[in-house]
VOGU-3710 file (C-alpha; in Angstrom, 3 decimals, decimal comma):
1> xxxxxxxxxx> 94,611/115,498/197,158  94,300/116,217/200,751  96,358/115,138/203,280  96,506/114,999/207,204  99,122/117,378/209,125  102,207/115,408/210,392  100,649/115,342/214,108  97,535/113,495/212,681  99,534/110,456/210,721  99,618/107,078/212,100
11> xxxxxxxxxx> 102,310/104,398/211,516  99,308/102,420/210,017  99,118/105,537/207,338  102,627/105,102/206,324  102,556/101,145/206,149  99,671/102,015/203,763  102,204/102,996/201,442  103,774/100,282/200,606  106,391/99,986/203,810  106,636/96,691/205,819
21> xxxxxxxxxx> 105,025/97,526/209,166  108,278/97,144/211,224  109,711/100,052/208,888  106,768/102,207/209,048  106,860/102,013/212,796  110,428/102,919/212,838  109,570/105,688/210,271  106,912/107,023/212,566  108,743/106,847/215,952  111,289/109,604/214,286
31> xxxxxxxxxx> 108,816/111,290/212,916  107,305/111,722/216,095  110,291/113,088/217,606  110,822/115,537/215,198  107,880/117,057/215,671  107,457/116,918/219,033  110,823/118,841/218,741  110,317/121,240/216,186  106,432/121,265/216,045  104,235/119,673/213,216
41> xxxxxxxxxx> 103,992/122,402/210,663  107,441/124,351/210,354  110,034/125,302/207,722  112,640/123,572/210,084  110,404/120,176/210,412  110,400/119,907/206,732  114,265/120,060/206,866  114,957/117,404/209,435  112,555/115,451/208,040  113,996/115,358/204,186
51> xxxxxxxxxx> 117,492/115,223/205,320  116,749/112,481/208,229  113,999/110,543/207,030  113,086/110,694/203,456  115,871/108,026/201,634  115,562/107,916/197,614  114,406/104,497/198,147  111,667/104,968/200,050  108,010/105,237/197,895  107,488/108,643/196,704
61> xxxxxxxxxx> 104,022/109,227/198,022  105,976/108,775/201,554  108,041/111,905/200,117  104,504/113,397/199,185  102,612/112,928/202,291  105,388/114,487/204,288  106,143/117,574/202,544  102,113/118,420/201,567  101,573/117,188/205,268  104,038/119,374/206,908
71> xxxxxxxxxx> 102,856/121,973/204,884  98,978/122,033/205,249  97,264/125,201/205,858  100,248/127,114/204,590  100,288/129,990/202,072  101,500/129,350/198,365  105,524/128,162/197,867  106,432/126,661/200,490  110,293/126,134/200,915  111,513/122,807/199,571
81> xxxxxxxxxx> 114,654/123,236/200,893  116,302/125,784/203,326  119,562/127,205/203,461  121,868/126,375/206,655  123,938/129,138/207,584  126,889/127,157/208,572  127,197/125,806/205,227  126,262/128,531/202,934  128,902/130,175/204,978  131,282/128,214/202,618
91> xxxxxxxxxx> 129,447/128,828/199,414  131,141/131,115/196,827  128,963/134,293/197,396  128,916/133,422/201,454  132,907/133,236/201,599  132,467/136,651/199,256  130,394/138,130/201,879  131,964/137,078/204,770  135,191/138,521/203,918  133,873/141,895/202,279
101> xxxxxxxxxx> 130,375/141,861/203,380  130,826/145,289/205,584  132,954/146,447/203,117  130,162/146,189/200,282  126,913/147,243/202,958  128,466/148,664/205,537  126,597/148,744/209,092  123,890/147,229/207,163  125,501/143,921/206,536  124,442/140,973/209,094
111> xxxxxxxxxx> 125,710/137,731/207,393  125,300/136,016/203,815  121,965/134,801/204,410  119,904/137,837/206,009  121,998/140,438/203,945  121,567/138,243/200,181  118,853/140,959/199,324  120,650/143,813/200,487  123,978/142,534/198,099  121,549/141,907/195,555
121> xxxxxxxxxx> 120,535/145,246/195,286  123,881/146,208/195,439  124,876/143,861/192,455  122,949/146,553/190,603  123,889/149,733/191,924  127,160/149,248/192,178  128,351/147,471/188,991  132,106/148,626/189,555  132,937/147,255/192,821  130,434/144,422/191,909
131> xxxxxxxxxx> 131,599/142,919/189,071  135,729/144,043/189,662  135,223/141,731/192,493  133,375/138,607/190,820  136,084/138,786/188,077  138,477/138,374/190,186  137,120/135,306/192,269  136,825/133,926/189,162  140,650/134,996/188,512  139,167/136,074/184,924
141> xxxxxxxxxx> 142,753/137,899/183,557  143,114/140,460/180,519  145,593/140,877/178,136  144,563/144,931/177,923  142,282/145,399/181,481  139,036/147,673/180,813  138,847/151,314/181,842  136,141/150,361/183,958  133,238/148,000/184,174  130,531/149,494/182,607
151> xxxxxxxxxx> 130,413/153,224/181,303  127,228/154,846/179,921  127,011/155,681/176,043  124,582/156,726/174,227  125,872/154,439/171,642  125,128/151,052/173,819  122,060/150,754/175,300  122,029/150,311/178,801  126,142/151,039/178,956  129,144/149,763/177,882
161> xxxxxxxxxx> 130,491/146,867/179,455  134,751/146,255/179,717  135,208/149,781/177,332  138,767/149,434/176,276  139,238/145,674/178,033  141,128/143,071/174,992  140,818/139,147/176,238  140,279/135,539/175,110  137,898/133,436/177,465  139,344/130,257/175,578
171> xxxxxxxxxx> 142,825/131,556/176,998  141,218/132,077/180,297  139,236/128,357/180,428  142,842/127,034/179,355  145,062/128,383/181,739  146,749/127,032/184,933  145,936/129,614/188,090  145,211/129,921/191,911  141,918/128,000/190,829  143,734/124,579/189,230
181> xxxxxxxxxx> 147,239/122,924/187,981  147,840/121,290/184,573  147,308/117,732/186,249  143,459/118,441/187,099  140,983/116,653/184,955  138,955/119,574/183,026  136,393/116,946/181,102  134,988/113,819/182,311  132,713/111,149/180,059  131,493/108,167/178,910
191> xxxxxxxxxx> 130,106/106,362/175,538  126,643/105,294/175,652  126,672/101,574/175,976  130,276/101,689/177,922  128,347/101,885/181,437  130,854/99,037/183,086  133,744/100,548/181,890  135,721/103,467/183,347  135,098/106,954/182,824  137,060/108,627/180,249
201> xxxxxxxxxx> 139,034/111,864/181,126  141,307/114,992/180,353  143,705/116,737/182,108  143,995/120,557/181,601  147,041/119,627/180,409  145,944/117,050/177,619  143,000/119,278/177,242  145,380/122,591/176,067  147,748/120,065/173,987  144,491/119,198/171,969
211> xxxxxxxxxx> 143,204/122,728/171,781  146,549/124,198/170,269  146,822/121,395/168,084  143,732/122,557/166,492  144,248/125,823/166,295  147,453/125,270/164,188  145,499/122,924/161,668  142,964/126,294/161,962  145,426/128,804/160,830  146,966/126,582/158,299
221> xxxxxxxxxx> 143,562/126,924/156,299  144,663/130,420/155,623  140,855/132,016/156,689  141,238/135,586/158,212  140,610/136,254/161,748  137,286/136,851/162,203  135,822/134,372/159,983  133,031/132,707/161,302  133,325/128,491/161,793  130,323/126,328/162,125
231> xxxxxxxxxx> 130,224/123,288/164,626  127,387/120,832/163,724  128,261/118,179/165,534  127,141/116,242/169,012  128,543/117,730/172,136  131,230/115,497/173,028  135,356/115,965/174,258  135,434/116,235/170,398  133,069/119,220/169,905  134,400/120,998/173,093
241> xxxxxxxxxx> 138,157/120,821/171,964  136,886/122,350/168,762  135,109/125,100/170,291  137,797/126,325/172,027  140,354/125,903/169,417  137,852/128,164/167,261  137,973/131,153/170,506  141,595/130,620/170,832  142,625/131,091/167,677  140,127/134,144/166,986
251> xxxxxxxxxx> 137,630/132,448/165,240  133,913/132,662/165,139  132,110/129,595/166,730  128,937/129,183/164,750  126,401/126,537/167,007  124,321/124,615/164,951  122,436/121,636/166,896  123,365/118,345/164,712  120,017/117,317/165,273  119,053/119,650/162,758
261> xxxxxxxxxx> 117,890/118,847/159,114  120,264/119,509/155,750  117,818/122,520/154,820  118,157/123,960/158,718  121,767/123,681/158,605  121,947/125,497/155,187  119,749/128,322/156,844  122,043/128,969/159,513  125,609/128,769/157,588  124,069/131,332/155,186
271> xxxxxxxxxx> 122,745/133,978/157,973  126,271/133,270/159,550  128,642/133,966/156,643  130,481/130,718/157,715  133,268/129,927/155,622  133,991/126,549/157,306  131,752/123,768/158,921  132,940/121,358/161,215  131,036/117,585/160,964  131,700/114,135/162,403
281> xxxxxxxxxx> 131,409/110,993/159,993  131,569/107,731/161,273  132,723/104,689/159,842  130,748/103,631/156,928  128,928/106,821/156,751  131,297/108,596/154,276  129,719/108,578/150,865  126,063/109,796/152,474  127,986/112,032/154,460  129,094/113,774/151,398
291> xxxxxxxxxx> 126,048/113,703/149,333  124,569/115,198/152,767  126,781/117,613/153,364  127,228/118,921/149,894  123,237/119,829/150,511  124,614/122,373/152,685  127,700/124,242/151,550  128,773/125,666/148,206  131,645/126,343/146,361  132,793/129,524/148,891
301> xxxxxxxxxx> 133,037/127,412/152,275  134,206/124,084/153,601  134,114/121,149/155,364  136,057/120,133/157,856  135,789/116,139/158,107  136,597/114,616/161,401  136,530/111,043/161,850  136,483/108,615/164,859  140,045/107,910/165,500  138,769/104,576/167,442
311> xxxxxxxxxx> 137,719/103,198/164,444  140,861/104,211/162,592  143,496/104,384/164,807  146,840/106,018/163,437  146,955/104,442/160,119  147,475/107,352/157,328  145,289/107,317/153,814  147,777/108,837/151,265  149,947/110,866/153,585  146,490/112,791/154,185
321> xxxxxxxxxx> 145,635/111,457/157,736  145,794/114,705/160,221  145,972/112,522/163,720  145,270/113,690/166,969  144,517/112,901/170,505  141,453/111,029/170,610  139,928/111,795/166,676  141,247/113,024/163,162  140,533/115,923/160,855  141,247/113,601/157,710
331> xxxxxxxxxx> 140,869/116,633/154,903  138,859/119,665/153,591  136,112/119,509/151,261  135,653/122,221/148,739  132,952/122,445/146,608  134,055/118,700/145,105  137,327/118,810/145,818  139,226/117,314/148,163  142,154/118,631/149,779  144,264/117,396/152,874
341> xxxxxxxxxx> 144,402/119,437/156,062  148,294/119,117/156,428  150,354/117,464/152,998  152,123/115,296/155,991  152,233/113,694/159,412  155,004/116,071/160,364  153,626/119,136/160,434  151,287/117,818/163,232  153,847/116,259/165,524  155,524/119,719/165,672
351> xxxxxxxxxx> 152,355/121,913/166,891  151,525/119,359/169,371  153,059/120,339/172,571  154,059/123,681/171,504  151,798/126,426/173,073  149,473/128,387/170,515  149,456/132,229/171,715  146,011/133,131/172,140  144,537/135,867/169,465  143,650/138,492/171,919
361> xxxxxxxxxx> 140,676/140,928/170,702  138,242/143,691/171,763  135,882/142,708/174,309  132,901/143,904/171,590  134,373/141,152/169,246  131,729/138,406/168,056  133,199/135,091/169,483  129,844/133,154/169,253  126,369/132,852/166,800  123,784/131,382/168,203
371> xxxxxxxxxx> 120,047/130,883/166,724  116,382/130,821/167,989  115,004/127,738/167,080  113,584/129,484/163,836  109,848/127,264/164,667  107,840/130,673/163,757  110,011/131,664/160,742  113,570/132,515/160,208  116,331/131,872/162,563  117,580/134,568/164,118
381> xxxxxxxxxx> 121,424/135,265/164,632  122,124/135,483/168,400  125,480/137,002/168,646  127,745/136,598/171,947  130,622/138,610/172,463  133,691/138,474/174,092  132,138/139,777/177,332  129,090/137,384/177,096  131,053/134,023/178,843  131,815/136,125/181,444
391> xxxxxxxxxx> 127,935/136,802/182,203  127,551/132,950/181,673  130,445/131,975/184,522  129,349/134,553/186,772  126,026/133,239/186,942  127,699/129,380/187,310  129,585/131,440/189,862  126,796/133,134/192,211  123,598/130,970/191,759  124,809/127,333/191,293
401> xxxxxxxxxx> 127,979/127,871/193,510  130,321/125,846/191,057  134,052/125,740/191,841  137,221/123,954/191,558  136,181/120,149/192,534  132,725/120,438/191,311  131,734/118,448/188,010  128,910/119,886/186,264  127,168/118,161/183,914  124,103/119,492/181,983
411> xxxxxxxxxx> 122,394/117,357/178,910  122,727/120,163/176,030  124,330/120,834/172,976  126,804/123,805/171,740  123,718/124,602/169,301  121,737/125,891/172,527  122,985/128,391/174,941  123,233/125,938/177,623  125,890/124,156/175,825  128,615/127,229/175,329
421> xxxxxxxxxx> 126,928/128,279/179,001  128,336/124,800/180,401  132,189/125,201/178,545  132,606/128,713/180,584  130,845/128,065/183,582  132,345/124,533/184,703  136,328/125,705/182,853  136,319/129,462/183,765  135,403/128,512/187,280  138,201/125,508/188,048
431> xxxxxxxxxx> 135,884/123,026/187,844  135,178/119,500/185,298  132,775/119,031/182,754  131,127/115,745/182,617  129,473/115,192/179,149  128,094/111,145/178,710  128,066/110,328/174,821  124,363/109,451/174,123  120,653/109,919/175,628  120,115/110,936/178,617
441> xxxxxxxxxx> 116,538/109,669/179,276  117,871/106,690/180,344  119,832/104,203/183,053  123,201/104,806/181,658  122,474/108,052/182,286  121,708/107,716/186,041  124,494/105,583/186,404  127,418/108,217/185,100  125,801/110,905/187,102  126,490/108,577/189,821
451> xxxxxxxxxx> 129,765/106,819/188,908  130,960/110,889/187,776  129,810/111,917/191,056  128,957/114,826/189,459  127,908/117,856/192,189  125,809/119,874/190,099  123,153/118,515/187,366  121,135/120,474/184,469  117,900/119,529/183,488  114,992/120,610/181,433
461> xxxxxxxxxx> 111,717/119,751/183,058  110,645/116,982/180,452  114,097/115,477/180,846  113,131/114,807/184,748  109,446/113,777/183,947  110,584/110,825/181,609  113,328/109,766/184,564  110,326/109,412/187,122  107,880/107,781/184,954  110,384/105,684/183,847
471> xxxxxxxxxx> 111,884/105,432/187,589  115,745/104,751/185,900  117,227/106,368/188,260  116,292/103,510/191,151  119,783/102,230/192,614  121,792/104,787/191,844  123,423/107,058/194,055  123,577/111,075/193,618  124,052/111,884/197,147  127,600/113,688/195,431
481> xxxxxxxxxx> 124,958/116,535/193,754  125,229/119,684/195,578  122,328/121,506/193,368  120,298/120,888/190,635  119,418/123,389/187,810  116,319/123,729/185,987  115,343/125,919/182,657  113,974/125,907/179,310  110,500/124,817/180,608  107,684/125,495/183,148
491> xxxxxxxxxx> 108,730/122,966/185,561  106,107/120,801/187,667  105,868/121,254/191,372  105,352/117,317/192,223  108,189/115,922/189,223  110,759/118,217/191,041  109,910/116,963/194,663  110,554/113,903/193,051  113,830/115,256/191,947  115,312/116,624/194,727
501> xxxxxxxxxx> 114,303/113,429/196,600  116,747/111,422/194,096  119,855/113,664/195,748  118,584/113,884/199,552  117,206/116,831/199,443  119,430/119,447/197,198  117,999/122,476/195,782  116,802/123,066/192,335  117,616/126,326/191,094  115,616/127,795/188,220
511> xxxxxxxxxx> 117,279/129,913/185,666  116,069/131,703/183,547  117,421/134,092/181,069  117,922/133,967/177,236  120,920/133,716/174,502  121,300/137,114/173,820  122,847/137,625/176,984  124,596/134,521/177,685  122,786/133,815/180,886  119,819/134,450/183,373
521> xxxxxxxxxx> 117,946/137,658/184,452  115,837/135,507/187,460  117,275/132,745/188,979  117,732/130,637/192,366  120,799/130,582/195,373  122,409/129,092/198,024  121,774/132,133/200,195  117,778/131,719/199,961  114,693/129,161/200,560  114,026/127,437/197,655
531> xxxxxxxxxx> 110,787/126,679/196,529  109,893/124,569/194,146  109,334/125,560/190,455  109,787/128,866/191,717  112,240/131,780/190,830  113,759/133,103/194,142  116,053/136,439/192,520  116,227/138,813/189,840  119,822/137,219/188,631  122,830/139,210/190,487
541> xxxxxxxxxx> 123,655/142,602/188,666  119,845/142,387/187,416  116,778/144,365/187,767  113,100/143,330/187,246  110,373/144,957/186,211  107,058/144,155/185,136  105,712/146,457/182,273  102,117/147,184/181,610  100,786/147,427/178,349  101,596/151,156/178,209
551> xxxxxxxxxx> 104,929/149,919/178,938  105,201/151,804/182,161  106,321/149,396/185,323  103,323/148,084/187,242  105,824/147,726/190,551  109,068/149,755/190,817  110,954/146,378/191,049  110,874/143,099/191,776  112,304/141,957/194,890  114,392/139,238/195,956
561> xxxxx> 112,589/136,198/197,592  111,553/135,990/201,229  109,333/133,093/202,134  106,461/134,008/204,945  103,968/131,965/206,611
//
């Protein structure tokens, strides 16, 4: 579709839209004076006019016919949105730079925005002084610090990352630190169907009582360290305080998506070695539960039963009732017997405000299994190690800016690698998770990213083009988002104008990486025009390269973004 340069459009063009004429005139006179300020066709006219003009409310083919209008005649990806230097000042990587940018670049270094490529590059060359410093914004501690960052061995490809460094990033996401106290709320949400009623939340304080109290019920099984522990479950406060239980205690997390069929689920705790699976039954759901689950497992692992403690409140069943915080673990299935977690109520109330020490390992110790989707064939195991959530929160870190106030919310599941990705990039970094207890194609969903005021939203592109179709998020404010971020699918220029219109204007960043490194290798940031559906960066401590099919690089590297007219 064509349309007329800014210059060109009448108020009688915009009243075609849909707007009452008195509004359309209105909308034209400061339209007018933005151009006649900043001319008709400029980077800078398309901000004033999406952070002056364009209101969520208005009809979107107003939002269309000013960004394709102010836009005509240009070259391919234009900027959607343009960094201000005053605020990016304050981002995380700004504040970085502004304090050590001449350190890091020397005479070379301007300012965070026209030295981002030079830091880039120096993500890569200088991995030392690099990632010592990101580590330590993110006050990331050790119980044994590394050597050094990354030494090369023949033995690992492309280095060795943390030789010699022992930690526990559940220990990390759980501790109190320059970045938050014990009193700030770590975990926001809300129940599907519960859109009137108040959020639901969790101190870092409640948060660690619930954590330890698992991990005592954990060791009490008796499994060796190591062992690997399945979660099929959704991702809710439940799932989370499970995962991190599992880390803390020096576990295995296995992450099977619970949308997955009995046969799927079998697949994966067989490739895995898991010698326990955690499940959620409901009430009512007990006997099909069992004849489900006993699809799955055999007479060498078990089941870990938790049940809705809503439902059930603290009643006990036999003396076999293991209560806490906001569900149960009732008993242990094995093979076809039935076992209780704990003989009695006692042994829980003693574990539950006493502090479990944290099973400190090698930084090459498996923490996490993860699986492709297993469409073409088998699954394949996707192991993270100890090191890998520290790739995930330094991305969180650099290209989505998320810190202590922020709550980050990102439709997923702990199957996926966005889901373990959201636990260490909203906890690691100070800030809440927000995780609403149902589907998020929907107006409930709209409303608790609203009533959350949640500052930085994940989406997959299909998630966004069912919102617009649908148009459920009409009414609801999400002027609190502060970024968007986009992967998992080719995302559509027009559906992400749309997008960034519902938050005033915030960039989308697109990420895009895979599980076997817990995070992206291209990617967006504050310090950069953002265009949309676009990549803007190689990921920070990354290099790109495009290979031929005589696998020799067509270009030396790929560069950093830098938008021209």
């Amino acid at each position: 579709m064509s349309y007329k340069s800014l210059d060109a459009i009448s108020s009688a063009d915009i009243a075609a839209l849909g707007l009452p004429s008195e509004v359309a005139d209105q909308f034209h006179q400061s339209l007018s004076e933005i151009v006649r300020n900043y001319g008709p066709a400029t980077p800078e006219t398309w901000r004033q006019i999406s952070n002056q003009l364009l209101l969520p409310e208005l009809p979107f083919s107003l939002h269309q016919m000013m960004y394709y209008g102010c836009y005509r005649g240009f070259g391919p990806d234009p900027p959607a949105w343009i960094p201000d230097p005053e605020r990016e000042a304050s981002t995380n990587v700004g504040k970085l730079l502004e304090r050590r940018g001449k350190e890091f670049l020397g005479p070379r270094y301007k300012d965070p925005i026209s030295s981002f490529l030079e830091f880039q590059e120096f993500s890569v060359s200088n991995p030392e002084a690099y990632w010592r410093s990101i580590l330590d914004e993110m006050s990331v501690s050790f119980s044994v610090p590394p050597q050094c960052f990354l030494r090369e061995d023949s033995s690992h490809p492309g280095g060795q990352w943390l030789p010699g460094a022992h930690l526990n990033p559940a220990r990390n996401c759980l501790s109190s630190n320059g970045n938050r106290t014990l009193d700030d709320v770590m975990i926001v949400w809300r129940d599907e169907g519960e859109d009137t009623l108040p959020l639901k939340k969790m101190t870092l304080n409640e948060l660690r009582t619930e954590v330890w109290l698992v991990a005592y019920a954990l060791e009490s099984i008796g499994l060796d360290k190591g062992s690997a522990i399945a979660i099929d479950m959704p991702m809710d406060v439940n799932s989370v305080v499970i995962y991190l239980a599992i880390v803390l205690a020096g576990y295995v997390v296995v992450s099977i998506a619970d949308s997955f069929a009995p046969n799927e689920i079998a697949a994966r705790l067989r490739i895995s070695k898991a010698k326990a699976i955690f499940t959620q039954i409901t009430e009512g759901c007990w006997a099909g539960a069992e004849a489900t689950l006993g699809e799955v497992m055999d007479d060498h692992r078990m089941i870990i039963a938790s049940r809705l403690a809503r439902l059930y409140g603290d009643k006990t069943d036999g003396g076999t009732r293991f209560v806490f915080g906001s569900f149960l673990l009732d008993f242990i299935v094995r093979g076809d017997k039935s076992i209780p977690l704990y003989r009695s109520n006692a042994g829980a109330k003693i574990c539950r405000h006493v502090e479990f020490v944290a099973v400190e390992q090698p930084v090459d110790a498996f923490t996490n299994i993860l699986f492709s989707s297993g469409t073409t064939g088998e699954p394949k195991a996707i192991p993270w190690t100890l090191a890998t959530p520290l790739k995930a929160a330094a991305d969180g870190w650099c290209h989505m800016d998320i810190r202590k106030g922020d709550i980050v919310a990102w439709p997923t599941n702990l199957g996926w690698m966005m889901g373990p990705w959201l636990v260490y990039a909203s906890l690691l970094n100070g800030a809440s998770m927000a995780l609403y207890n149902g589907s998020p194609l929907g107006s409930g969903f709209a409303k608790f990213v609203q009533d959350a005021k949640i500052t930085m939203l994940g989406v997959i592109p299909s998630l966004v083009r069912t919102w617009k179709t649908a148009n459920c998020t009409d009414s609801y404010d999400w002027s609190a988002i502060r970024c968007f971020g986009s992967t998992g699918e080719a995302s559509n220029v027009n559906e992400y104008l749309w997008l960034m219109g519902r938050a005033q204007y915030k960039p989308i960043m697109e990420y895009c990486g895979g599980t076997e490194i817990g995070g992206g290798f291209v990617s967006g940031s504050f310090l950069q025009p953002q265009s949309l559906a676009t990549f803007s960066t190689p990921a920070m401590g990354c290099s790109l390269f495009l290979i031929g099919n005589d696998g020799i690089p067509l270009v030396s590297t790929i560069q950093p973004y830098i938008w021209k007219k």
